[in-house]
N, C-alpha and C positions, 0 to 999 in steps of 0.2 A: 504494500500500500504506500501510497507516497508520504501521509504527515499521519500524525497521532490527530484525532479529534480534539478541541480545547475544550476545556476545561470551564464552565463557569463562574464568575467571582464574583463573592455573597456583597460586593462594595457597590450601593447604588451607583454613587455617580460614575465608576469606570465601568458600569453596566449599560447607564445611560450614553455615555461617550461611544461604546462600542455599535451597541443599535444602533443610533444614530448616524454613524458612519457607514453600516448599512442599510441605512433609510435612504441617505444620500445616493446610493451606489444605484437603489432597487427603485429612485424615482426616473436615475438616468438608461434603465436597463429595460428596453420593449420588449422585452420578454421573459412575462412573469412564469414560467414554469423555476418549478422547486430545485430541477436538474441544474436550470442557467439563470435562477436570480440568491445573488447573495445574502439578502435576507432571508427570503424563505428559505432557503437551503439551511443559514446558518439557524434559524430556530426550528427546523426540523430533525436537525443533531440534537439540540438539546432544548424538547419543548418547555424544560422548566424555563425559560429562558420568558416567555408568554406573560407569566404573571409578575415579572418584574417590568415589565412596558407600561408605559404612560400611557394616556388616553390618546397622546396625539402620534404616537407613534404604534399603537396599534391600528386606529384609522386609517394611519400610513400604510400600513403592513397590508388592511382589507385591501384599499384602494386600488396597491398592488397586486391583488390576486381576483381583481376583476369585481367584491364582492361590496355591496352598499355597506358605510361603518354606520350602521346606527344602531340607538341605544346606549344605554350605562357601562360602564367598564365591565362590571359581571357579561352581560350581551357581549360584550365586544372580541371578551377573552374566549367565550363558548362559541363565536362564528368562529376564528381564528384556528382554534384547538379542533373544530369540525372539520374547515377547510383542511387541513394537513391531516388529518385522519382520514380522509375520505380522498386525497393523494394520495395517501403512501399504500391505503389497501383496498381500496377500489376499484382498481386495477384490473386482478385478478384473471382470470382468463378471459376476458373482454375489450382488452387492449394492450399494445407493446409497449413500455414505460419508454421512455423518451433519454435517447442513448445508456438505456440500461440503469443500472443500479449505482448509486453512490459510492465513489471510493474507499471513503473512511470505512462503510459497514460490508464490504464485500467478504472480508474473511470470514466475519459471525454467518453470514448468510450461507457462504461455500458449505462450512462446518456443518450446518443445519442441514443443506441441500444433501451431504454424506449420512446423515444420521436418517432422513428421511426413504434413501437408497439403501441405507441398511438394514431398514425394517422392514424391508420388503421380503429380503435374504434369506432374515432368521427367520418370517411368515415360512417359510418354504420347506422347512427343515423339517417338519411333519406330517401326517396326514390333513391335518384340519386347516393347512396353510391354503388347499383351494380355494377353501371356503370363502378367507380373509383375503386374497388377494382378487379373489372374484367381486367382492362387493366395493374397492376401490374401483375397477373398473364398471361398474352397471349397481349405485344405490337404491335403484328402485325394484329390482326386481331380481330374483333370487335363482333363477333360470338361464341363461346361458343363450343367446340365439348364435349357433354359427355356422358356417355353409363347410360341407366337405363335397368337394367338386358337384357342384351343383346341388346339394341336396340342404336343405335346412335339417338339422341336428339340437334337441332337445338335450342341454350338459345339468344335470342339477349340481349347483354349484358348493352340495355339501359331499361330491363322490368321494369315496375313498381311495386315497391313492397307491392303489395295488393291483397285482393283477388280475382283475375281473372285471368283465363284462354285464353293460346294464344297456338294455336296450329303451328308446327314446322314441317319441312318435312326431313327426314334422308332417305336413301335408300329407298326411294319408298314407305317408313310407313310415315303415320302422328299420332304424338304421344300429346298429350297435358301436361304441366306444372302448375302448380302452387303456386305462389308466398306470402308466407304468411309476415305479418312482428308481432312477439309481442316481448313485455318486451325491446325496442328497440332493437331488437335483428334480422338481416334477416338470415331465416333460410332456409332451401330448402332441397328437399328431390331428387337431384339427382344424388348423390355420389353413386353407386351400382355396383358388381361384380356378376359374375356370381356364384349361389350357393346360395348367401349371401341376407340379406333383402336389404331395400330401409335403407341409414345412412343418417340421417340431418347432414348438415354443417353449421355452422355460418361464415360466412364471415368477421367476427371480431377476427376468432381466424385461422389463415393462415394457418397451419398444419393440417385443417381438407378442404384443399383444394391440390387434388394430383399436386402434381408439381416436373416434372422430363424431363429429355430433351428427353426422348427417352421409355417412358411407354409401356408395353406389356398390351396385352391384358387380363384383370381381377384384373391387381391391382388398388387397392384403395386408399385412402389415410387415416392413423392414427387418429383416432377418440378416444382421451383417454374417452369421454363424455358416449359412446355407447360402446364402445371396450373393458374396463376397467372390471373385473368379480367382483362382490360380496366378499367380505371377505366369509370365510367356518362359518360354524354354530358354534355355542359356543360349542357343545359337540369334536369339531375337534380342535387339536390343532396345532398350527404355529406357524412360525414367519416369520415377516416382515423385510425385508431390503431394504435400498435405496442407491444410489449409486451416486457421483454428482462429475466430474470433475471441484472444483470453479475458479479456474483460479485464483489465489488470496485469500487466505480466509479474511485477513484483510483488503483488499478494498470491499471484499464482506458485513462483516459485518458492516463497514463505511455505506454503501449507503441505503439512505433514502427509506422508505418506506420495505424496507427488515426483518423480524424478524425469527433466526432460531428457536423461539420458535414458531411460527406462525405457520410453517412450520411443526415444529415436533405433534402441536396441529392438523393441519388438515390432516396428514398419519398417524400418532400415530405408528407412525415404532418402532421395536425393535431396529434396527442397524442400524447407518451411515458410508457409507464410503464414505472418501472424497480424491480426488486426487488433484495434482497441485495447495497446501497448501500454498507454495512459503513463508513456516515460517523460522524464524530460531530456534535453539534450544534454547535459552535465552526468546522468546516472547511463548512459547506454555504454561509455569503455567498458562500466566495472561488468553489467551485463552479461557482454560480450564475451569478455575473459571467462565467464564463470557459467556459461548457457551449456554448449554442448561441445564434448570435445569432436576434432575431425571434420565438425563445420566452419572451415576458416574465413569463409567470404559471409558476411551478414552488412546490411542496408538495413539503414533506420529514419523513419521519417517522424516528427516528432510536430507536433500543436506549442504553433509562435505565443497565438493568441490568450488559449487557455491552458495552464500547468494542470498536467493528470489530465489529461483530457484525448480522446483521440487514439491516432500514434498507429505505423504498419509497419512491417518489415520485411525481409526477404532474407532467409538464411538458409546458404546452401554449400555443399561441400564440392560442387564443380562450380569452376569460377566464369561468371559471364564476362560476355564480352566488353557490356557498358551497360551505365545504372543510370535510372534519371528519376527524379522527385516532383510528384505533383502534376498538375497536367498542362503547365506552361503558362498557366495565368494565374494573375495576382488576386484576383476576385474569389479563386479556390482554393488557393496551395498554403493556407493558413493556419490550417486544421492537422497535418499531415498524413492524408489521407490516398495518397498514393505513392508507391514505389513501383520502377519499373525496371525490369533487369533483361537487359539481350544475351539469349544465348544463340548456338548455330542454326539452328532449325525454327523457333520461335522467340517470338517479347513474351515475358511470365508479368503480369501487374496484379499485386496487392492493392486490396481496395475497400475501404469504409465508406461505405456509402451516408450521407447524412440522411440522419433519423428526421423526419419529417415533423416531431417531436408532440406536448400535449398537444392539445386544439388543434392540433396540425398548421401550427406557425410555420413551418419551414417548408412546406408543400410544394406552393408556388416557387419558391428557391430550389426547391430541389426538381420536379417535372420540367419546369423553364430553362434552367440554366445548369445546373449540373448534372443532369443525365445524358443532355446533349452533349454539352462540352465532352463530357467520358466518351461518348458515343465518335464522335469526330474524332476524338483522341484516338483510341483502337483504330479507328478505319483506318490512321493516316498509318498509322504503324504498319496495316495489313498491307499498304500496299510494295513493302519491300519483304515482310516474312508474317507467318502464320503467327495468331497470338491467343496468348492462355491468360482470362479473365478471372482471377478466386478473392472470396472474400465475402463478406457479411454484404446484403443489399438490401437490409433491413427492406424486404418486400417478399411475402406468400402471394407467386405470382396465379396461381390456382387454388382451388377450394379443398382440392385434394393434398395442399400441403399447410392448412393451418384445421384446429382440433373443430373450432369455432366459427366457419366462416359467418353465420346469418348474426351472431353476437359481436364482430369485428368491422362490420361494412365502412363505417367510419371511423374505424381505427389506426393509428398508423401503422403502415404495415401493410397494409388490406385495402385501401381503398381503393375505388375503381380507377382515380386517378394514377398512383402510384403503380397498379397491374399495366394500364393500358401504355406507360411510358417504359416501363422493364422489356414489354413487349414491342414497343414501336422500334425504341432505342437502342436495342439489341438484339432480340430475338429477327426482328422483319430485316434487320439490316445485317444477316449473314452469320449469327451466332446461335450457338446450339448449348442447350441445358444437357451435359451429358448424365447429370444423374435421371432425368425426366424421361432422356431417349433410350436410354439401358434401362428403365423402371418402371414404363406408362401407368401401370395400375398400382404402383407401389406407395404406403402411406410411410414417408421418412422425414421423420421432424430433425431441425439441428439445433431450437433453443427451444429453450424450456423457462419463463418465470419461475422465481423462487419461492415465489410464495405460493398458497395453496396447494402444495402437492403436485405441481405441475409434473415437476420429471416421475415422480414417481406415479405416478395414472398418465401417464405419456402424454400429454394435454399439451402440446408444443407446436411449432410453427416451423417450417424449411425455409429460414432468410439467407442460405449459406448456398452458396452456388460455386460451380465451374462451367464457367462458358467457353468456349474455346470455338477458332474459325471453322466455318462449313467447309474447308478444304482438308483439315484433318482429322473431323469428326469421324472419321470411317477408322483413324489409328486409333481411336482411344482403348484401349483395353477393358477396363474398368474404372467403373468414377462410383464411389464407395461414402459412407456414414459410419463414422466410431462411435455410436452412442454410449457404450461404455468408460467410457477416456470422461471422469468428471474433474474440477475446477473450476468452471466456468458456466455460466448459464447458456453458452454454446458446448456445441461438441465439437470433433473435427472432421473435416470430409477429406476425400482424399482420391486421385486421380494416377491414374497408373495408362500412361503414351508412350505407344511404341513411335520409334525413332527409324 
């Protein structure tokens, strides 16, 4: 994480002096979200913070957050105290927070996000774990509906999990199951689409169980276990990339149990890229030295504007040819939101896309002006070698990759505008979604919200993409989902191009 949170002091007036200073700050700042205004941000650190304000600097504080100040100080401190309640968990699986989560509390949340993955685990670890992990996915009803190659299948969600058969009645067929358990591990085999084989699911790993408010008929759900292709043979050659929005990289590699070497030992990737690095440029040497051995070329793009904020990178153990920063103009490259690295065969560009953010302030900024500009950028690239797009694009460009769509429509993230420009801006102009074209019926989330239970009832969103040009969309090998790999309220995806 970058700073410690402060501290409180119990001395009116160097309480007053400080509000104050960000009264000042939040009256020059058009944009009252809690993420990018310094008031609200700072007394949503520390809501005690609320009842030591004056009357005229909670007015202030409404004023800023869009909201009439009237009434007596008691009224004024309960809109206030409302307002940031009804921010911070409002949320929920009805909207994408607006450039994610807070720095300061991203460790306690990570921590949370493990304990809530873990309980999923030890559910598993006996017979009755069906039960319980059946009623996080489906709280109303106690019954199971799921298709095995075309047939609706009746699962009563208290089975015992051993070996024996209970037969089930769906339309008129009766179909029979069977429930195995090894390696403590419950697995089952009635995840299936049409077309497709019969896919085991372990119940211990939530993402290999479909969960979407509104599923058509043949999608399944993401099985990196089954779904995942073979590396090409030795005589073919490739290279491997990963992609991973960390939300943090130095809170990421604080937290216990994490090693990016671990990481680079079990995908033996050629190339990382990394979004919303939240470094600054004074912390990226020490980084660097201490990130992964073996990777000696790494690119860091880092936010002039805002500290912790932002930030991409590119770290790879074949060295490219030439790197470049940003996308050539001054109106974008402030944020650090792009890097681009040439190698022999293709450009690789890292890329944060901006969060369109609450009320969707940055909309118009973002469909207008930066999707284009990115848009123009790649093409010009294209037109001397082939190019590889990865990164967060804070956009579920289909309904088939957020949990939520009919609860999202004006969400950011989801809005029709935001769909119809990923699409104009890249899709129509010669780019290919390689996890969409290897997965048409496949449901693969890559973030998950922290709060409510999101990863753990798979309740998530696919804003993580590799696009890559229509001329070598026929190499890609595999273009892949780590939902396993936590840290982050992303996961990482991962592309594997023959050469």
């Amino acid at each position: 994480m970058g700073s410690k949170r402060r501290s409180f002091s119990n001395s009116s007036s160097i309480a007053d002096q400080n509000i104050d200073k960000k009264l000042r700050e939040a009256i020059d700042n058009d944009n009252n979200t809690i993420s990018d205004n310094p008031l609200l941000q700072d007394i949503k650190d520390d809501p005690s913070k609320i009842e030591a304000m004056t009357i005229q600097q909670l007015r202030t504080a409404l004023r800023t957050a869009g909201i009439p100040p009237k009434g007596l100080k008691r009224k004024l401190v309960s809109a206030l105290q409302s307002y940031l309640a009804k921010e911070i968990d409002g949320a929920g699986e009805s909207s994408l927070l607006a450039d994610k989560q807070d720095p300061s509390s991203n460790s306690d949340k990570r921590i949370s996000m493990m304990m809530e993955t873990k309980s999923v685990e030890d559910q598993v670890q006996d017979a009755n774990s069906f039960s319980k992990v059946s009623k996080v996915q489906q709280s109303r009803r106690t019954v199971k509906q799921l298709q095995i190659k075309g047939k609706t299948v009746d699962v009563n969600a208290k089975m015992v999990a051993t070996e024996q058969k209970k037969s089930a009645c769906a339309s008129g067929r009766m179909t029979s199951l069977t429930k195995k358990k090894a390696s403590s591990d419950v697995d089952s085999k009635y995840v299936s689409a049409k077309n497709r084989d019969t896919l085991p699911v372990n119940l211990s790993e939530p993402w290999t169980i479909l969960a979407h408010k509104k599923p058509q008929k043949g999608w399944i759900a993401y099985n990196p276990r089954t779904m995942r292709r073979s590396l090409p043979t030795e005589n073919t050659k490739f290279v491997k990339i990963l992609s991973w929005n960390v939300n943090g990289l130095r809170a990421l590699l604080k937290l216990e149990g994490f090693s990016a070497m671990e990481l680079a030992k079990q995908e033996n990737f050629d190339v990382l890229c990394l979004q919303e690095t939240k470094l600054q440029e004074k912390d990226v040497e020490s980084i660097k030295q201490s990130l992964i051995e073996g990777y000696e070329n790494s690119f860091w793009a880092c936010s002039n504007t805002r500290l912790g904020y932002s930030g991409t990178a590119i770290i790879s153990r074949i060295k490219p040819l030439s790197v470049r920063y940003g996308l050539g103009m001054s109106d974008h490259d402030s944020e650090g939101r792009v890097v681009t690295a040439e190698f022999d065969s293709f450009y690789l560009l890292s890329v944060y896309v901006p969060n369109s953010g609450d009320g969707l302030r940055r909309l118009t900024y973002r469909i207008t002006e930066w999707d284009p500009s990115l848009s123009n950028y790649i093409k010009e690239l294209e037109k001397s070698k082939a190019v590889i797009l990865t990164g967060d694009f804070n956009c579920a460009h289909e309904e088939i990759d957020i949990y939520n769509p009919a609860g999202n429509r004006r969400s950011a993230g989801f809005t029709i505008e935001e769909r119809q420009s990923f699409s104009t801006n890249f899709l129509s102009r010669g780019f290919v979604d390689t996890f969409r074209k290897q997965n048409p019926d496949v449901v693969g989330y890559t973030y998950w919200g922290y709060r409510h239970g999101a990863r753990k009832g798979n309740k998530g969103w696919r804003l993580d993409y590799f696009l890559v040009s229509d001329a070598i969309a026929d190499d890609v090998h595999d273009s892949f989902i780590l939902p396993d790999v936590i840290g982050s309220d992303h996961c990482p995806i991962g592309l594997v191009l023959k050469l």
